[in-house]
VOPA-759256 format. One record per residue (C-alpha): x, y, z; residue in one letter; residue number from 1. Coordinates in steps of 0.2 Angstrom, whole numbers, always signed. Layout:
REM residues N
SITE      px      py      pz   fido   zaba
SITE       X       Y       Z      A    NUM
...
//
This chain:
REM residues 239
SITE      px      py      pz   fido   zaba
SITE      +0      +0      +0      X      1
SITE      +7     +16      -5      X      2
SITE     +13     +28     +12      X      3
SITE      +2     +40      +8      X      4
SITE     -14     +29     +10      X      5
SITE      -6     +24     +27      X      6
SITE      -3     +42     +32      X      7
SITE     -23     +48     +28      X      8
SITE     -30     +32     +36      X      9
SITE     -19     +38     +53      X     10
SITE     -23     +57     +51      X     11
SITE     -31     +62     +67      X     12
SITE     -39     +79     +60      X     13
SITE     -47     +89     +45      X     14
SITE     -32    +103     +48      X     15
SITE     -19     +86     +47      X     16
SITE     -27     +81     +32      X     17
SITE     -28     +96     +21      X     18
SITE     -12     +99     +26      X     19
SITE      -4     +82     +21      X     20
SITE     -13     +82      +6      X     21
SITE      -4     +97      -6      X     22
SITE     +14     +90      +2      X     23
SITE      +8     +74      -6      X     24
SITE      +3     +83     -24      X     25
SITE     +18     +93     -24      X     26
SITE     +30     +80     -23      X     27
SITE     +24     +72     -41      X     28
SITE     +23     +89     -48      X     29
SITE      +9     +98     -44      X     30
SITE     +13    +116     -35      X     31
SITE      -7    +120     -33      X     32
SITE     -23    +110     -29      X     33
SITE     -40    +111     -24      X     34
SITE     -56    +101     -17      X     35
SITE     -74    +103     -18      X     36
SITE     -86     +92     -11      X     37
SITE    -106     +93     -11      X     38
SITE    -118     +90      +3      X     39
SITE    -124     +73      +6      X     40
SITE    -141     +68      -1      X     41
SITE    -137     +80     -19      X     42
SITE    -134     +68     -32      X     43
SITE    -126     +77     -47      X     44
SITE    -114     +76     -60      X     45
SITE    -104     +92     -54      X     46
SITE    -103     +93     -35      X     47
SITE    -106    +111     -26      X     48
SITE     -96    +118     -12      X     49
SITE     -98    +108      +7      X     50
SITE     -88    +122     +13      X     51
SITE     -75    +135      +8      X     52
SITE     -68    +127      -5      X     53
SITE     -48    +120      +2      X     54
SITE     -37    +125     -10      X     55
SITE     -17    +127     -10      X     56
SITE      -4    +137     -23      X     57
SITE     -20    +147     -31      X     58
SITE     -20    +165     -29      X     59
SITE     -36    +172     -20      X     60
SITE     -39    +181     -36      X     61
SITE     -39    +165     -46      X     62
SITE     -49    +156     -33      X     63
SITE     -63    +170     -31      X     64
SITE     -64    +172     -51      X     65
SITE     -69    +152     -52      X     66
SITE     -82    +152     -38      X     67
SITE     -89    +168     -46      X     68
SITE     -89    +164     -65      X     69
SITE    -105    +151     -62      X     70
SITE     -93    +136     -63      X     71
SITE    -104    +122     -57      X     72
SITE    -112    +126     -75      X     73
SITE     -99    +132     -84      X     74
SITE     -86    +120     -79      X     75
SITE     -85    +105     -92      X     76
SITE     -71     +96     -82      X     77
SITE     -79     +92     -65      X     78
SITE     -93     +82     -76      X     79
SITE     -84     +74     -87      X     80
SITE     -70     +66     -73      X     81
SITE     -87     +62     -64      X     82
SITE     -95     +54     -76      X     83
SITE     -82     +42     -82      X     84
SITE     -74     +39     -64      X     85
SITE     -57     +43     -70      X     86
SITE     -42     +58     -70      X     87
SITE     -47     +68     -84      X     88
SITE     -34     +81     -90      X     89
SITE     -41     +98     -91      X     90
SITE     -37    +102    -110      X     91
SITE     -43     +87    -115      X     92
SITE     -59     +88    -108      X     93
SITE     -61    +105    -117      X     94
SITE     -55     +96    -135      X     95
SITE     -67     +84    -133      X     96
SITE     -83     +94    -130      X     97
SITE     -93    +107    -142      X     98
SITE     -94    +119    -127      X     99
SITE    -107    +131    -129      X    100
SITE    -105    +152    -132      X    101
SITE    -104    +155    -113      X    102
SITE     -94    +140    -107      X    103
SITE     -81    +145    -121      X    104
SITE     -81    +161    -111      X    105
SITE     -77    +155     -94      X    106
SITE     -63    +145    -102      X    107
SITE     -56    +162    -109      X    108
SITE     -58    +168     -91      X    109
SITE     -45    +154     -85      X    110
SITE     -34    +155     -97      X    111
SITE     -35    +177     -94      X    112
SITE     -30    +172     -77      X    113
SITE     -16    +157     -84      X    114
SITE     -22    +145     -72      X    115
SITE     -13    +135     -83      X    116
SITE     -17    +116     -88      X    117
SITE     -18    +101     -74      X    118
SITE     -32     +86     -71      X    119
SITE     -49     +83     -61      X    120
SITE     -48     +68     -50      X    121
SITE     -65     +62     -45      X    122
SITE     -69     +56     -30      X    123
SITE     -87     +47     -21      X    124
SITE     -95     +47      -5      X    125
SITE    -107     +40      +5      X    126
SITE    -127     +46      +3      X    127
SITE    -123     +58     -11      X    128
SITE    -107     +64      -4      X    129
SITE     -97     +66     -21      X    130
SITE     -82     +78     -25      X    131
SITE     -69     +83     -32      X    132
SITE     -49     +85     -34      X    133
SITE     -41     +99     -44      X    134
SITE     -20     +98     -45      X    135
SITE     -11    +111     -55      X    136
SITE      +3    +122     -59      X    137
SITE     +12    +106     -64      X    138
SITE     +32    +107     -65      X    139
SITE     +42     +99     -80      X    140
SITE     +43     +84     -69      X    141
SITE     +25     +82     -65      X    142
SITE     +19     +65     -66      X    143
SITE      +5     +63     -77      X    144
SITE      +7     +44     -82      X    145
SITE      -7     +31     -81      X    146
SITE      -1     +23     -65      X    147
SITE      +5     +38     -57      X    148
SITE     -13     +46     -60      X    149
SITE     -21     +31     -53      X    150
SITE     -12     +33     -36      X    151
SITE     -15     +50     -33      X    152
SITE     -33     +47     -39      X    153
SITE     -35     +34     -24      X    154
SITE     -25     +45     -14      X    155
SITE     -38     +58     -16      X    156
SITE     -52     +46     -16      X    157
SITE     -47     +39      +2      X    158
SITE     -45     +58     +10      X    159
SITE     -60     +63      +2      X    160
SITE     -69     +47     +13      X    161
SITE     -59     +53     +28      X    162
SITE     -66     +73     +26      X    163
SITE     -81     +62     +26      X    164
SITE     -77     +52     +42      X    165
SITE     -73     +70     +50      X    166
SITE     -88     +80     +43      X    167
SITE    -100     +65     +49      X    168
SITE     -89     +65     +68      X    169
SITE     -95     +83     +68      X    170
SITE    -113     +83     +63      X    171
SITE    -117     +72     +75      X    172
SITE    -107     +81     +89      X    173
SITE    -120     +93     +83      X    174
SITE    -135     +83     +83      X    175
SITE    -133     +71     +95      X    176
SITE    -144     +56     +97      X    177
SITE    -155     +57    +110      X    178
SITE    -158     +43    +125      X    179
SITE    -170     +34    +114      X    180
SITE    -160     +33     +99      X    181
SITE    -148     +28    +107      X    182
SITE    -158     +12    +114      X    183
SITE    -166      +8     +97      X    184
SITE    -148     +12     +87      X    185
SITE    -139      -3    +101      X    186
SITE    -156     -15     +97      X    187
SITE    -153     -12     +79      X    188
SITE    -132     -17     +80      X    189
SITE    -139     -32     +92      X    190
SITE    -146     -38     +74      X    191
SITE    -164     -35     +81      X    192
SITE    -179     -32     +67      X    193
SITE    -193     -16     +70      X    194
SITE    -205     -26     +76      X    195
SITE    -195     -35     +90      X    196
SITE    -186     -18     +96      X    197
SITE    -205     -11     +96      X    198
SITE    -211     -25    +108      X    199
SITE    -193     -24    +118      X    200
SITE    -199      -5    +118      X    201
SITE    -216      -5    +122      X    202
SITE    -218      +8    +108      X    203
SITE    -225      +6     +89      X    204
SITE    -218      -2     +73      X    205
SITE    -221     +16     +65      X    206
SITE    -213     +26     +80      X    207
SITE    -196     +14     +78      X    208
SITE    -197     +19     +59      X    209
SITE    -197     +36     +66      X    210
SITE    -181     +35     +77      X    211
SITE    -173     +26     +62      X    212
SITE    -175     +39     +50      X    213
SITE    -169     +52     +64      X    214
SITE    -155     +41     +67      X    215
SITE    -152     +39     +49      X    216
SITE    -151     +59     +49      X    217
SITE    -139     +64     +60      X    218
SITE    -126     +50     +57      X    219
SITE    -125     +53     +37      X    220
SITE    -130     +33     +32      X    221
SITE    -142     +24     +24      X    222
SITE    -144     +10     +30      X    223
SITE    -146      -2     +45      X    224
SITE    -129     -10     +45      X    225
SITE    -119      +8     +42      X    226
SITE    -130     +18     +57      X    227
SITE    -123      +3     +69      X    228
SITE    -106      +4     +62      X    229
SITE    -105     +21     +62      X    230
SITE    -113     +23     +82      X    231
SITE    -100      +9     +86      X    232
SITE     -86     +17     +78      X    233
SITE     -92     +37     +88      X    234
SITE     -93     +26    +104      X    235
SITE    -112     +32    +105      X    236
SITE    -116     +12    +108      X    237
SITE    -107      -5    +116      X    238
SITE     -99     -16    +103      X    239
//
């Protein structure tokens, strides 16, 4: 397994995170990069900002002319790397499309401002939670080789999961479950079906349904078996 997969794995915080992560890109050539990521339960094809947009190496005036230029429509790359699940390189992309009057003129606006050429590395989360990798301002020594591009997309595949781990750790501090959550959440890891935790209970089929969907809510899952995992893994319920 590559180091850097072992270092995101053991990263402790966000702050660790977004900092190992443009040490990681610079070293194969990229002096600038950035992330976006959307908010869970919003399908889409080009993923809207969770937060302020991390980004390293981009001057703010670069930065502030992208999120104002319309750029989760105007911005052909983010949809393409999303839609085929792979790096995609930035001219290419633009090659490859018949862009329309106004995307033409948001390309103009990057290359106005020489942001230069670099790739999209797509990445997915849980319940929607999709995003995005952009690495720049690459040095004659860039790597830009299929295997290399591979790596770095895992790379930014497994911190985007790990922004996910953090971003769920907070909601729920947040939000946390209450008493009775709690109890239906520990049935529910103890393999137990609605109808037995509602007898157990001494509550209602439809009022477990209720809890779940609460449950479901603040811990960012989907499912059963990911609510207990995740309650587990936040110590909210015994093992």
């Amino acid at each position: 397994m590559p180091a850097i997969m072992d270092k995101i794995l053991r990263s402790k915080s966000l702050p660790e995170l977004l900092k190992l992560m443009p040490a990681y890109f610079k070293v194969r050539g990229f002096a600038a990069c950035f992330y976006f990521s959307a908010a869970p339960g919003s399908r889409g094809n080009a993923p809207r900002a969770l937060m302020e947009p991390v980004h390293h190496g981009l001057s703010r005036e670069v930065v502030e002319a992208y999120l104002s230029a319309n750029f989760q429509r105007l911005d052909i790359v983010p949809r393409t790397a999303m839609a085929l699940g792979i790096p995609v390189r930035w001219t290419e992309a633009w090659a490859s499309v018949d862009a329309t009057p106004e995307e033409r003129g948001f390309l103009q606006l990057m290359r106005d401002l020489e942001i230069g050429d670099g790739f999209t590395l797509p990445c997915y989360g849980p319940n929607g939670r999709d995003g995005y990798v952009g690495i720049g301002r690459m040095t004659e020594h860039a790597l830009t080789d299929t295997d290399a591009l591979r790596e770095m997309n895992l790379a930014a595949q497994a911190a985007h999961l790990r922004i996910c781990e953090f971003k769920a750790g907070d909601q729920a501090d947040d939000r946390p479950l209450s008493g009775r959550e709690r109890e239906v959440l520990d049935w529910v890891a103890r393999g137990k079906s609605n109808s037995v935790i509602a007898d157990i209970l001494g509550i209602s089929v439809g009022t477990v349904d209720t809890y779940l969907r609460r449950i479901y809510d603040k811990l960012d899952v989907t499912d059963r078996t990911s609510a207990a995992v995740r309650g587990i893994g936040m110590g909210l319920i015994a093992a």
